[in-house]
C-alpha positions as CSV (number, residue, x, y, z in Angstrom):
1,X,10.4,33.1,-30.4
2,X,13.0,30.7,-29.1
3,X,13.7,30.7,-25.2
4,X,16.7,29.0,-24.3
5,X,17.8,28.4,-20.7
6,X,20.7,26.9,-19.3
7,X,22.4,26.9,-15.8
8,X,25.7,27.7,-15.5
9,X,28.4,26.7,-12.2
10,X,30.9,29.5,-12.2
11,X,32.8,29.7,-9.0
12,X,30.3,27.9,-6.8
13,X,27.5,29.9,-7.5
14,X,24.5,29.6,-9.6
15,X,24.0,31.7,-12.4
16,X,20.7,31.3,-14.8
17,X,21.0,32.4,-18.3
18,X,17.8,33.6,-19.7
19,X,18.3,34.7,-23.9
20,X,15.9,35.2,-26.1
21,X,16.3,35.3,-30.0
22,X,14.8,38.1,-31.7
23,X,15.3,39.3,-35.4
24,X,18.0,41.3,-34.4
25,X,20.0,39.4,-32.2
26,X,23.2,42.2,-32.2
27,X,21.3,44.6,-29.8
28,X,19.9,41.3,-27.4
29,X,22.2,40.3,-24.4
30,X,21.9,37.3,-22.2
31,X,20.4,38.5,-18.7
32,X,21.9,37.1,-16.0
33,X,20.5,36.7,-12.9
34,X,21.9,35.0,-9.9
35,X,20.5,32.8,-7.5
36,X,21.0,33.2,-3.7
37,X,22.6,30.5,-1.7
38,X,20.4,28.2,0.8
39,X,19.6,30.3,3.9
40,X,19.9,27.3,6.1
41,X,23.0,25.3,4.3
42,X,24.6,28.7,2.7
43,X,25.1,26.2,-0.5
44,X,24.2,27.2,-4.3
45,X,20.2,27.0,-4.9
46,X,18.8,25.1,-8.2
47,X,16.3,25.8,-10.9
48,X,13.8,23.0,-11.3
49,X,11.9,22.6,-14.5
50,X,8.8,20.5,-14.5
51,X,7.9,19.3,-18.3
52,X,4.1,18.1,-17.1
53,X,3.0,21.1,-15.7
54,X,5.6,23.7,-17.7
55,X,6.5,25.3,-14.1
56,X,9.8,26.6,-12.6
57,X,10.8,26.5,-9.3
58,X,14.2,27.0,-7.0
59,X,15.4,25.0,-4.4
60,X,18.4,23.9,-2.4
61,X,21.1,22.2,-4.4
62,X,22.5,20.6,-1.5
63,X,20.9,17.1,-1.1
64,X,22.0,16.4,2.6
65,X,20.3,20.0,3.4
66,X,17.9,19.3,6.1
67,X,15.3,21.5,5.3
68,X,16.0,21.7,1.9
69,X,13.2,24.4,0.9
70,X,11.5,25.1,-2.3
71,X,9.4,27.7,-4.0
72,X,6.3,27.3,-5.4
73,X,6.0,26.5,-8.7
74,X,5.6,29.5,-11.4
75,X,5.8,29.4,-14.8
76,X,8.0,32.2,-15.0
77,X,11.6,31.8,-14.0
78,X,12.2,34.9,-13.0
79,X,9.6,34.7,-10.9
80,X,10.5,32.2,-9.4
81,X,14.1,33.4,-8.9
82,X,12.4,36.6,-7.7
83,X,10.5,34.4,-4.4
84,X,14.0,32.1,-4.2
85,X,16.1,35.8,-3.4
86,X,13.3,37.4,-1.4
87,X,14.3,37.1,2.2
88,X,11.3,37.6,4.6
């Protein structure tokens, strides 16, 4: 199985492409999922990838935020879209 992710920048916003290839690849559609922006800067949120560990995690994309938060680190991406979105 072949996971292939990419992010995308369409119209400001961050949008995470999740496909995988199965043997029938006619009836499998990309799932798109969209990050929510920075609830202190209102700017577009990141996915993070970290190759040592194999863990995903979201953050603010803008690098003069001040608080610049981050989830913790999951090894699934929707996961950790899922914690970026949730609002307490």
């Amino acid at each position: 199985m072949f996971v292939e992710i990419m992010l995308l920048r369409l119209t400001g916003s961050h949008y995470l492409t999740h496909r995988t290839e199965s043997t029938d690849m006619r009836k499998k559609m990309p799932e798109v999922v969209k990050l929510a922006t920075c609830p202190f800067c209102d700017e577009p949120a990141e996915m993070d990838y970290d190759r040592y560990n194999d863990t995903n995690s979201a953050l603010c994309g803008n690098p003069s935020c001040r608080v610049r938060p981050q989830t913790d680190s999951f090894r699934s991406v929707k996961r950790a879209i899922k914690e970026w979105n949730k609002r307490a």
